[in-house]
N, C-alpha and C positions, 0 to 999 in steps of 0.2 A: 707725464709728458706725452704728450699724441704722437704717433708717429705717421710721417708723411708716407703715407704710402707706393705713391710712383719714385721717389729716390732711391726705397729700400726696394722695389720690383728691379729698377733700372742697374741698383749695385748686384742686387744678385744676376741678374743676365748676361752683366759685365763678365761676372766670375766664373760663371757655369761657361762660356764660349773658349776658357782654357779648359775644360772639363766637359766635353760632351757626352762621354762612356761610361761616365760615373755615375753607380747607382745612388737614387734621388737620399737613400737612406745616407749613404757614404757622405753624398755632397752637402746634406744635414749638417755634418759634422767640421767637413771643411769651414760652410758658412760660419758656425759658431765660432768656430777661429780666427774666423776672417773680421771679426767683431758686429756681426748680428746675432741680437738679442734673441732669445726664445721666443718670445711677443711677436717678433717684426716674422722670426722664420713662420710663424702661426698665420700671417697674412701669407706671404710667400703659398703656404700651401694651400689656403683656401681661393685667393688668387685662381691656383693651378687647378683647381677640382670646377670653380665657376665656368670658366673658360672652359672646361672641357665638357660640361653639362649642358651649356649653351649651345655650345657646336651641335653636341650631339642633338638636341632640340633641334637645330637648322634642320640635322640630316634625315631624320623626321617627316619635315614637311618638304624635304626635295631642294632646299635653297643651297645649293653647294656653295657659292660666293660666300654667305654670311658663316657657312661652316668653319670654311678654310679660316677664314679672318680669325675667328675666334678659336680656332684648336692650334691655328699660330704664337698664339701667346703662349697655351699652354706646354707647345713643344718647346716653346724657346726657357723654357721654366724647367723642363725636366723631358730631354730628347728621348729616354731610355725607358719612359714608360709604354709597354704595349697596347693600352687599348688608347693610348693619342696617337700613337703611332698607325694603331689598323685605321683608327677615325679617320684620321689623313689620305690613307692610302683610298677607304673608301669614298670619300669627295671629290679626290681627283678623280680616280676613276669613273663616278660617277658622270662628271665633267667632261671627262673628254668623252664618252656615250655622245653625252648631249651636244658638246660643243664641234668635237675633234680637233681640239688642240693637243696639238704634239707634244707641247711643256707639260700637261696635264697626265699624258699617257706615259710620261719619263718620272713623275711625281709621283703617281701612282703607285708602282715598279718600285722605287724609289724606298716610299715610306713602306710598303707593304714586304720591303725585303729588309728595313731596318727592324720592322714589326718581329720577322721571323726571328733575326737575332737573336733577341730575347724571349721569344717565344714560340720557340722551334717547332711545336704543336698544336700552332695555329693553323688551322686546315683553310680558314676563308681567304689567310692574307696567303697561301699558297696559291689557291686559287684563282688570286687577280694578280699574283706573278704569271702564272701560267696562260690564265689568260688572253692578257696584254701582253707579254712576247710570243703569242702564238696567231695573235690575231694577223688576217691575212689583208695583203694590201687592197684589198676593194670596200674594206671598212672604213678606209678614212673618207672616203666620198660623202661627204654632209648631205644630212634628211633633206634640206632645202635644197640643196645643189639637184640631188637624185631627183626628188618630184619638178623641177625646171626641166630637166631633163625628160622625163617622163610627159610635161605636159607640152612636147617637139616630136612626141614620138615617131608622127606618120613622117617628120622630116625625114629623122633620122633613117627611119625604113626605107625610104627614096634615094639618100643616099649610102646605103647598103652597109650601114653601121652596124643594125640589127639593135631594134627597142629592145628584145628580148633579153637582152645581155645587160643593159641597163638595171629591167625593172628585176630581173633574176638580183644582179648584185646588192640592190635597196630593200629586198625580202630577204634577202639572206644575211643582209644589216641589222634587221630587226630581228626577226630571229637569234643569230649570234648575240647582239646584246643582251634580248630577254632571258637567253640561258642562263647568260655569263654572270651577271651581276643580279639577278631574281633572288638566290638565294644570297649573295655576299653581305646582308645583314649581320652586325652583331649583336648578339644580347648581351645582356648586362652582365652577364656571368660568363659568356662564351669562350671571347676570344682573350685572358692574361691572368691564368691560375700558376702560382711558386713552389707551395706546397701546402698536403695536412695535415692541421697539428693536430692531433684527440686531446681535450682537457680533460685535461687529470685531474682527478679526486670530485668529479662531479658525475656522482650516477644515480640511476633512479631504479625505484623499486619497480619489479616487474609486474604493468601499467598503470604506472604515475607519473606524472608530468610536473610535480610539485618541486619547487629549488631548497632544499635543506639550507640553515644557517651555514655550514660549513661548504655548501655548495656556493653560498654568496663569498663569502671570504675567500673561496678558489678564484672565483670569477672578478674579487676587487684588483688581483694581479693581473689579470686583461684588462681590466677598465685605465691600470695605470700606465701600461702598456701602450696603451692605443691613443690615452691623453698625450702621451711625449714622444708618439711616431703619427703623427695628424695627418701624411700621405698613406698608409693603411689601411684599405677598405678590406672585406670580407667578409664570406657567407659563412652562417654559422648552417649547419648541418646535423636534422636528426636522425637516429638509427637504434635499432630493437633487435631484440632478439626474437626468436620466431614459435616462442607461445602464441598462443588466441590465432586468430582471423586476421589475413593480410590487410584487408580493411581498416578493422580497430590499429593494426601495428601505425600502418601509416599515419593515422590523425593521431594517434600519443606523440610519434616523432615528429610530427609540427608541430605539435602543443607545447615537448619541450626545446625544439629549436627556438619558439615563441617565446617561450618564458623567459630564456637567456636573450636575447633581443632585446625584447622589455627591459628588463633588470640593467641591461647598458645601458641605451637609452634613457633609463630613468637614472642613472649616474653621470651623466652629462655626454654619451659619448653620440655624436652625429646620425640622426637616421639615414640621410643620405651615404654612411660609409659602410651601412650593412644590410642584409638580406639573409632571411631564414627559408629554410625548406625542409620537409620531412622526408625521410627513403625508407622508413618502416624497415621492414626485414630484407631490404634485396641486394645491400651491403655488408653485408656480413663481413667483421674482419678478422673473426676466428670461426672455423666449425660450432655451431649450435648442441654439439655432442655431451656438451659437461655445462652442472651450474656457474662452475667460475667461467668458462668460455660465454656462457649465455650473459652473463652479468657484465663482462667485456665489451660484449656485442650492445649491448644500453647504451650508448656513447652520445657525447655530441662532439662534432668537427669544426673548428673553426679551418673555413678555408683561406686563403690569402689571396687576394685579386693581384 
């Protein structure tokens, strides 16, 4: 039996707007109760990852219209996720820059403080809290507006308005924006880490990057794991102990963050919901002082977006 897609979107958004605060994993559970099939929640969340992949492509190329449009679905699917949330906050914001809509500069504020909520160590969505209630009132004067102005100047100097004060406040627009929002990009990994877990019973001999059989059988417990929580992205994460050369450390710990990526991946699980990277020795999560500490130190992290 096919399932219709926009009825099962439209029943879940029904039900999530009695449940806004509910984490997406919790409201999982609701849904199934609420008699959506496993199948239908599996659109549900790819639904929510499209829409928010989209967006973040608009914010990309500068089109905040088409951002919003499309990170709207995705909040309207799951309000309580942080990186829809900073996405948001960053659009608007972006927006009112360019526009100086006041809706924009209250939307901003808005998602970027719903962001922090849940992700109280978001430094960017802090940022454009701070920002944007701190910005001073001769910002909202629109680029267009200022340069009409500017191009009256010798008027206004005749009647003893003072150009100066104009073209001061429209330099000092530019500038506060390019500050303010220059760095407030997210990365993919930035802004909406939970927590991380070390997998157990998967370690490597000191440097090898190879996955033991019984390393694969560790790791078939994540692969089932991640098939029946389909909102779960995460970076998996290498790390060494600090034999050999920081060099050689760091490219084994990509190697075997790499291997475990693949190994997913080639078990069906989304390459879009993960990302590896190696830290070689600069993580250490025990003193390097003893072999079994060294052997601890061989890890890999999965982190949780």
């Amino acid at each position: 039996m096919s399932i219709n897609r926009e009825d099962v979107l439209n029943m879940v958004k029904s039900l999530r707007t009695g449940y806004p605060k509910m984490r997406l994993i919790d409201f999982k559970d609701l849904c199934l109760q609420s008699g959506v099939t496993a199948e239908e929640w599996n659109v549900v969340v790819d639904e929510l990852h499209n829409h928010l992949d989209r967006g973040k492509t608009f914010i990309k190329s500068s089109n905040w219209d088409d951002a919003i449009e499309e990170l709207e679905v995705s909040y309207a699917l799951d309000p309580t996720m942080p990186e829809v949330l900073f996405c948001l906050a960053e659009a608007h914001t972006e927006r009112w820059v360019k526009k100086r809509n006041s809706k924009d500069k209250a939307q901003g504020i808005r998602f970027a403080e719903e962001c922090l909520e849940y992700d109280p160590q978001n430094t960017e969505a802090a940022r454009i809290v701070t920002n944007l209630k701190s910005a001073p009132v001769e910002y909202w004067i629109k680029p267009a507006f200022a340069w009409k102005l500017a191009r009256y100047a010798v008027f206004f100097a005749l009647l003893g308005i003072g150009y100066w004060y104009v073209r001061k406040n429209y330099e000092s627009l530019t500038a506060w924006a390019s500050q303010a929002f220059s760095s407030a990009r997210k990365t993919a990994s930035g802004y909406l880490k939970d927590k991380n877990n070390v997998l157990e019973n998967i370690h490597f001999e000191s440097g090898q990057a190879q996955l033991t059989e019984s390393s694969k059988r560790e790791l078939d417990k994540l692969v089932a794991y991640l098939k029946d929580n389909k909102e779960i992205k995460g970076e998996i994460g290498g790390h060494t102990d600090n034999v050999g050369f920081a060099d050689g450390n760091q490219q084994i710990s990509e190697l075997r963050a790499k291997a475990i990526y693949d190994y997913l991946v080639a078990q069906g699980i989304q390459p879009y919901r993960l990302s590896y990277k190696g830290y070689g020795d600069k993580r250490p999560a025990h003193p390097n002082d003893s072999e079994l500490n060294r052997a601890k130190n061989r890890r890999v992290e999965f982190t949780i977006k």
